[in-house]
C-alpha positions in Angstrom: 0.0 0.0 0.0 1.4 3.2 -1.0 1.4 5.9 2.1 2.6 8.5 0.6 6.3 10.3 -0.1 7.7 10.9 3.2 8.7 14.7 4.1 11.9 15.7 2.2 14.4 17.3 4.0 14.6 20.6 2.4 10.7 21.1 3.4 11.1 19.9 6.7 13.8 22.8 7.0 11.4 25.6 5.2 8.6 24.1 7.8 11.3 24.6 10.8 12.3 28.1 9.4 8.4 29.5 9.2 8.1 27.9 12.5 10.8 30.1 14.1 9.9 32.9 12.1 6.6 33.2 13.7 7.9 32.2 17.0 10.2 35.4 16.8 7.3 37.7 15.0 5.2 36.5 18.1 7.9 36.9 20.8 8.7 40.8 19.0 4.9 41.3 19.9 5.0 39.9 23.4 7.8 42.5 23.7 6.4 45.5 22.2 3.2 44.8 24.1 4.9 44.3 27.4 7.0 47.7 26.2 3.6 49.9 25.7 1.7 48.0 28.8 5.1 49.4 31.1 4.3 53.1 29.9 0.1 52.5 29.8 -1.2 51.5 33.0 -5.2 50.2 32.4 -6.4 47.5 30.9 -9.7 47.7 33.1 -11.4 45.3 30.8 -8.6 42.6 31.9 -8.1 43.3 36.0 -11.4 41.1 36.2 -10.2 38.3 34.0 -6.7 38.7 35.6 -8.1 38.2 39.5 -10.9 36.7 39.4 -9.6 33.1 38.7 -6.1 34.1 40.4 -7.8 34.6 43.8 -9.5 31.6 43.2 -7.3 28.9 42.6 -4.1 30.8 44.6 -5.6 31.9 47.9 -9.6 30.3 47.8 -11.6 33.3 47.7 -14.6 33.2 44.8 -14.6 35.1 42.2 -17.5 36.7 42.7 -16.6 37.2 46.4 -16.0 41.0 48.0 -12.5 40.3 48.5 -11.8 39.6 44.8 -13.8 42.8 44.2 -11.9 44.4 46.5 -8.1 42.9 44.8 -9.7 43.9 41.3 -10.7 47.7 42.3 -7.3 48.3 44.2 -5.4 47.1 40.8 -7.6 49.3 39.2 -7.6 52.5 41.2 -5.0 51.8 43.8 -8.1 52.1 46.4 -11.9 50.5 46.8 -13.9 52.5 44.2 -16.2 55.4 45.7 -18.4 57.1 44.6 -19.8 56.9 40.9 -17.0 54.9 40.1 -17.3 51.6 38.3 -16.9 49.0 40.6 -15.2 46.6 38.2 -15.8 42.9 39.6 -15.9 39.8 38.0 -19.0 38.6 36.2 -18.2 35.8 34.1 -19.2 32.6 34.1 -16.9 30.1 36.7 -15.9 28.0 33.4 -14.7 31.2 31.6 -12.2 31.0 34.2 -10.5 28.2 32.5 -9.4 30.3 30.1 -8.2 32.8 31.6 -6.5 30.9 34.0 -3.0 30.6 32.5 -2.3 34.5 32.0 -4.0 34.6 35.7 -0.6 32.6 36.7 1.6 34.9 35.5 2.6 36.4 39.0 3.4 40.0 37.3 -0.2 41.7 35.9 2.1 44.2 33.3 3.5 40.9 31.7 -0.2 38.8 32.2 -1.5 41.7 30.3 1.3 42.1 27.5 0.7 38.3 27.0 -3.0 38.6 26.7 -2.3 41.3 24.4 -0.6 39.1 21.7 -3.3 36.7 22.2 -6.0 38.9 21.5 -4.2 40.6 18.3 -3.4 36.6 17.1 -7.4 36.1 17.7 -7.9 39.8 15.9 -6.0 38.4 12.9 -7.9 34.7 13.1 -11.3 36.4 13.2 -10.5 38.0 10.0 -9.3 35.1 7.9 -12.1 33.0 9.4 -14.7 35.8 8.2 -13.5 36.0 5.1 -13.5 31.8 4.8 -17.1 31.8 6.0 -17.8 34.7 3.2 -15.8 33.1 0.6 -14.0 35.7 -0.5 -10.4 36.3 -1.5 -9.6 39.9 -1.5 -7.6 41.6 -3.9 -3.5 40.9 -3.1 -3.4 44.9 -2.4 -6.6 45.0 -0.4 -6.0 42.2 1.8 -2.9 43.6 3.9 -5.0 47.0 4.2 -8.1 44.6 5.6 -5.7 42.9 8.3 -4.3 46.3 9.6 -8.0 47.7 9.6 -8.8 44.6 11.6 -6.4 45.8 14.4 -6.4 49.3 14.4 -10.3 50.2 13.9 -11.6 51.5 17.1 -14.1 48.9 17.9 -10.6 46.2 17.4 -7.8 48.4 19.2 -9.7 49.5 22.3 -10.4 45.7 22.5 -7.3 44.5 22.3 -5.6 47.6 24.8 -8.5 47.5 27.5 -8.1 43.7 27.1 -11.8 42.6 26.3 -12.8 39.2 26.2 -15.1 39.8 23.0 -12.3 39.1 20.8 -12.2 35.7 22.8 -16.0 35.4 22.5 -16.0 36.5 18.7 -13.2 34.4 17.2 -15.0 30.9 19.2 -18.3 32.2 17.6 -16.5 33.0 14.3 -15.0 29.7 15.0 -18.8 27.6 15.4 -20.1 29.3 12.6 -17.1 28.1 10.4 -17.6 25.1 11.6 -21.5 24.7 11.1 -20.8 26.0 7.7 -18.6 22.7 6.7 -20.8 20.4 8.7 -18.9 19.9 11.3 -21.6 19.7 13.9 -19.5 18.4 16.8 -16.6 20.9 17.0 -19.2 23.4 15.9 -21.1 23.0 19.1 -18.0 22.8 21.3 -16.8 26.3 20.0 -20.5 27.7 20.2 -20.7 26.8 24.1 -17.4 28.1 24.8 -18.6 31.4 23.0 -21.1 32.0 26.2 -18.0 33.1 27.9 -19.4 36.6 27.6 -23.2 35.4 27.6 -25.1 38.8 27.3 -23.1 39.0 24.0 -24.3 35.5 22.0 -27.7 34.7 23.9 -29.6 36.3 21.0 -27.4 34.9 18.0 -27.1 31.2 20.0 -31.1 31.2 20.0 -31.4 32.1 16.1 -28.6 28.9 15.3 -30.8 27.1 17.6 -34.0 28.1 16.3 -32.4 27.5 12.4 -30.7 24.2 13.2 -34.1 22.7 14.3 -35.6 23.8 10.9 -32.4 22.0 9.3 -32.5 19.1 11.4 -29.1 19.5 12.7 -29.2 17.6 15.8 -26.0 16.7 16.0 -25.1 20.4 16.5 -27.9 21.1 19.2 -26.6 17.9 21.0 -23.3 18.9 21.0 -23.6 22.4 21.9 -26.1 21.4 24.6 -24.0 19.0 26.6 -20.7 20.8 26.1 -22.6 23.8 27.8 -23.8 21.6 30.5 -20.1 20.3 31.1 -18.4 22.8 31.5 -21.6 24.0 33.8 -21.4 21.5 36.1 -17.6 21.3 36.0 -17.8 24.7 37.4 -19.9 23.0 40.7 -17.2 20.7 41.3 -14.9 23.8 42.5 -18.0 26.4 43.8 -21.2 24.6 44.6 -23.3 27.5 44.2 -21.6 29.2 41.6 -24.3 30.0 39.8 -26.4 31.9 42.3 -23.5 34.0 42.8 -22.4 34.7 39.7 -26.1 35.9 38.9 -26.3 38.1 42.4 -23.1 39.6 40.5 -24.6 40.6 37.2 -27.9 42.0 39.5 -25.1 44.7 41.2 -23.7 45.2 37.8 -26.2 47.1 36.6 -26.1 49.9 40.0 -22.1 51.0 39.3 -21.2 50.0 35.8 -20.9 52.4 33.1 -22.4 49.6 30.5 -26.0 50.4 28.9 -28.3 49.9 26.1 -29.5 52.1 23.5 -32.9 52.6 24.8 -31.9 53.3 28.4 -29.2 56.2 26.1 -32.2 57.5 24.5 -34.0 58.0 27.8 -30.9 59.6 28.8 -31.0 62.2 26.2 -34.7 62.7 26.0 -36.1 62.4 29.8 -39.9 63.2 27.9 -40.0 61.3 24.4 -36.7 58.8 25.7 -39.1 56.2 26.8 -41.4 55.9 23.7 -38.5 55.7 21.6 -36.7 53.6 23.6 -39.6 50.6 23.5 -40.5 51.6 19.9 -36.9 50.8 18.9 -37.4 47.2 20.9 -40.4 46.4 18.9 -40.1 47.5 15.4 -36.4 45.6 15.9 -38.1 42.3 17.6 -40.5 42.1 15.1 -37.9 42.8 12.1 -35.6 39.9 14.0 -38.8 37.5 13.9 -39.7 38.0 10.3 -36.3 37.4 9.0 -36.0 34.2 11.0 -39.2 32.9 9.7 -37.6 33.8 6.2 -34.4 31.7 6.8 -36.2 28.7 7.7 -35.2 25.4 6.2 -33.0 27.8 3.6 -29.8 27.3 2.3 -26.5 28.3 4.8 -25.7 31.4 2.9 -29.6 32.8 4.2 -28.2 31.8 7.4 -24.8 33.5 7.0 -26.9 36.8 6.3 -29.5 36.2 8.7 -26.5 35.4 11.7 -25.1 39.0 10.6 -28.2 40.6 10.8 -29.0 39.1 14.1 -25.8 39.9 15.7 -26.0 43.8 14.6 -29.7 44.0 15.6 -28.7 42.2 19.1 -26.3 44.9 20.2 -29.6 47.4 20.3 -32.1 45.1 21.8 -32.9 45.6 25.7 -29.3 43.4 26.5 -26.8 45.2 28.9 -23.3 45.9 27.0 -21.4 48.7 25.1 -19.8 50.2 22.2 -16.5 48.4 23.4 -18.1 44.9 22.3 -19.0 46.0 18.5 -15.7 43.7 17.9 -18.3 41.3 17.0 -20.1 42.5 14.5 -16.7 41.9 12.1 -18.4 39.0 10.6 -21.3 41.6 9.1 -18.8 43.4 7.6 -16.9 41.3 6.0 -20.3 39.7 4.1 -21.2 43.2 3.0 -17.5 44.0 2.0 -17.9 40.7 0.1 -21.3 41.2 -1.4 -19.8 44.6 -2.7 -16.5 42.6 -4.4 -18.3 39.3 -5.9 -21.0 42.0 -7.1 -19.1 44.6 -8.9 -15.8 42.9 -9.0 -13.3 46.1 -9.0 -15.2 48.6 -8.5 -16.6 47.0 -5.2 -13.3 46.6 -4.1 -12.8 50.4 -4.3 -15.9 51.0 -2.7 -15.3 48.2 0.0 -11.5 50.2 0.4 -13.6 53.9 0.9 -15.8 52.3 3.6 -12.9 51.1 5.6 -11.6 54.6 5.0 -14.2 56.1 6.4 -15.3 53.7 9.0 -11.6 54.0 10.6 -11.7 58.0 10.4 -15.6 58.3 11.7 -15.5 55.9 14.7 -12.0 57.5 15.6 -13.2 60.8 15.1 -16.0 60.6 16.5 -14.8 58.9 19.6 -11.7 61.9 19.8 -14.3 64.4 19.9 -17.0 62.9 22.2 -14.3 61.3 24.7 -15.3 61.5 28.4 -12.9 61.3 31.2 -13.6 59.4 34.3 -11.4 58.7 37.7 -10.1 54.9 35.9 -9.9 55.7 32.2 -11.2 57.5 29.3 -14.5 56.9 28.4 -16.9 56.5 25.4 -19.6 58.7 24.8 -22.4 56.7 24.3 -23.4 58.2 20.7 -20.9 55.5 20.1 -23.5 52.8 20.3 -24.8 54.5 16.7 -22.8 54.6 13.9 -21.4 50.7 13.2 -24.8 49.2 13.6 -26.4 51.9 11.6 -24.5 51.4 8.8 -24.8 47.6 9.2 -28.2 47.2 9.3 -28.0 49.7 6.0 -25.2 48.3 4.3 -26.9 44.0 5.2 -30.1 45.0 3.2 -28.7 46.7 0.5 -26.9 43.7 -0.1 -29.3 41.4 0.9 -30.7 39.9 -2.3 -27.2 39.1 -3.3 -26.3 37.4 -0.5 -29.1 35.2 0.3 -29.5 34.1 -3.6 -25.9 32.7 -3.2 -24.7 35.7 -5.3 -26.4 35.2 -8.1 
C-alpha cells in the first residue's frame, strides 16, 4: 500500500524556518506589548479576567466574592472605588475562568497583560481570515494587507485589544462555530458555540437564532453537541463552587447599579427624559418584530440565508434591551466582512474600491467621533455613548442593501 512520499528534508527545513519565524514575529509582539503596557497602565477590561480566577485557585476566595472585588478595584484605582465609580468585579461565568487561567498565573499583571495582548491581536488576525472563509471571498492581493491592519487598528478592534476585552475571545470561538457549522462539522461546531457564552449577554440572542435555524435544518448533531458541552463545563464549574451560579447571577444584578455599560434605549431616555421612553420601547419592537420576520424567512433555507440572517442578528442584538457597550461591537466583524464581500463578488473592482472607501471612512468616523466625544472618568477614558450609533447603523443599512445578493448565493 502506497502511504505516501515521506517529508523531504529541504521542506522539513522551510517548515522549521516559518516555525521560528513566527515564533520570533510572536515573541517581538510579546515584547512590544509588554513595552507599551510598562508606559500605559489600564487594561480595566482585563483586571477582572486577571483576579478573578487568580484569587480563586491561589488563595480560595470566589470570584465573585468581595475580597476579589476588593483585589480587582485596588489594581484598578490603587483604592476600593467610591463614589460613581465603576466597581469593576468579575462577572463571568466560573468556566470562563478556565481560560483565563494561565495568564492569571503569571505572577506580574504588566507581563499577564502584555501576554494577553498578543493573544488577543493573534485572535484579531484569526477572526478575519475565518470571516473571510465563512464569506468566501479572497480579497484583492493589495486590499488584503490593508483589511488585516483595519482589523487591528479600527476603534471597535484596538480599544479591544488595549483595555483587554474578552469579546475578541467570544468572537473568534463564535466565528470559530459558525465556520464550523458552515462545513458540517456539527460536533466541533457545538463545542466552539458553548465556549462562545463566555461573555453570555453578548451570544444569547445569535445562539437562540442557530438554535431556532438548526431545528428547521434538522441539525441535531449540532444542538446535542452544543447542549452537553454547555452543560459540562456548567457542572464542572460546581465541582470547584457549589453555588456558583447563584453567585455569579447576584453579581450581574449589582452590575447594573455601578457600571458604566447600557443599552440604547436606556441612552435614549438619557438624552430625551420626555419622548426617551417611547423611543426607547418603539426601537425594541419595530427591531423584535424585524428579528422574527427574518427568522421565519431563513427557515429550512440554504446556509448562505443563514450566514446573512446570523449577521443581521448579531447587529440588531447589540440594540435590543441586552446590557453591554460600544467596546463589544468587535463582533459585529463578521457583518462586515459579508457586506465588504457582497460589494466585491458584485461589482468585481469597483466593489473593491468601494469596499477600500468604507474602511476609509469607517476607521476615520468611529475614531473621530470617539476623539471628539471622549469623556474622562477617575479609571480611564471613556466612550460617549453616541458611540453605540454609527457601526450598527450602517450595518443594518449596508446588510439589506446587499441582501438579495447574498441570500441568492450571489447570483
Amino acid at each position: 500500500m502506497k502511504l505516501g512520499n515521506p517529508p523531504t528534508p529541504a521542506s522539513a527545513i522551510n517548515k522549521g524556518a516559518l516555525a521560528g519565524i513566527l515564533l520570533l514575529v510572536i515573541f517581538a509582539m510579546l515584547w512590544g506589548n509588554y513595552l507599551f503596557v510598562k508606559a500605559n497602565p489600564g487594561g480595566n477590561d482585563f483586571v477582572p479576567l486577571y483576579l478573578g480566577p487568580r484569587m480563586y485557585f491561589l488563595h480560595g476566595w470566589s470570584p465573585y466574592g468581595e475580597q476579589t472585588g476588593q483585589a480587582i478595584q485596588e489594581l484598578i484605582f490603587g483604592r476600593a472605588a467610591t463614589g460613581a465609580e465603576d466597581r469593576h468585579s468579575y462577572v463571568y461565568p466560573l468556566y470562563a475562568s478556565y481560560l483565563f487561567l494561565p495568564f492569571a498565573l503569571i505572577p506580574e499583571y504588566s507581563l499577564a497583560r502584555a501576554a494577553w495582548m498578543t493573544l488577543l491581536e493573534i485572535l484579531t488576525l484569526g477572526l478575519t481570515f475565518v470571516s473571510l472563509r465563512q464569506v468566501k471571498w479572497r480579497p484583492a492581493f493589495w486590499l488584503m494587507p490593508i483589511l488585516l491592519v483595519f482589523s487591528l487598528l479600527w476603534y471597535h478592534g484596538l480599544r479591544s485589544i488595549i483595555n483587554g476585552n474578552a469579546v475578541v475571545l467570544t468572537a473568534f470561538l463564535l466565528g470559530a462555530g459558525l465556520l464550523s457549522l458552515q462545513h458540517e462539522r456539527d460536533k466541533l461546531a457545538g463545542i466552539f458555540l458553548a465556549l462562545a457564552t463566555i461573555k453570555p449577554n453578548l451570544v444569547l440572542i445569535p445562539l437562540l437564532f442557530i438554535t431556532v435555524w438548526s431545528i428547521s435544518r434538522k441539525r441535531w448533531t449540532l444542538l446535542a453537541w452544543m447542549a452537553a458541552s454547555m452543560l459540562i463545563l456548567a457542572l464542572s464549574g460546581l465541582v470547584l463552587i457549589p453555588d456558583w451560579p447563584l453567585q455569579n447571577l447576584a453579581a450581574i444584578a449589582r452590575y447594573p447599579q455601578y457600571t458604566s455599560e447600557l443599552t440604547l434605549g436606556e441612552t435614549f431616555e438619557t438624552w430625551w427624559p420626555l419622548t426617551g421612553p417611547l423611543l426607547h420601547w418603539g426601537l425594541i419592537a419595530l427591531l423584535t418584530i424585524l428579528l422574527l420576520f427574518e427568522w421565519k424567512a431563513v427557515w429550512e433555507k440554504t446556509e448562505t440565508h443563514f450566514l446573512w440572517t446570523i449577521s443581521l442578528t448579531l447587529t440588531i442584538s447589540q440594540w435590543l434591551d441586552i446590557p453591554t457597550n460600544p467596546g463589544n461591537f468587535n463582533l459585529l466583524f463578521l457583518p462586515l466582512m459579508v457586506v465588504f464581500a457582497a460589494l466585491s463578488k458584485r461589482w468585481g473592482r469597483r466593489g473593491e474600491l468601494l469596499t477600500l472607501t468604507s474602511l476609509f471612512l469607517l476607521f476615520l468616523g468611529l475614531w473621530g467621533l470617539f476623539l471628539t466625544t471622549i469623556e474622562y472618568t477617575a479609571s480611564q477614558p471613556s466612550q460617549n455613548p453616541l458611540m453605540f450609533i454609527p457601526l450598527p447603523l450602517f450595518l443594518l443599512i449596508a446588510l439589506y442593501a446587499v441582501r438579495a445578493w447574498v441570500v441568492s448565493g450571489y447570483e
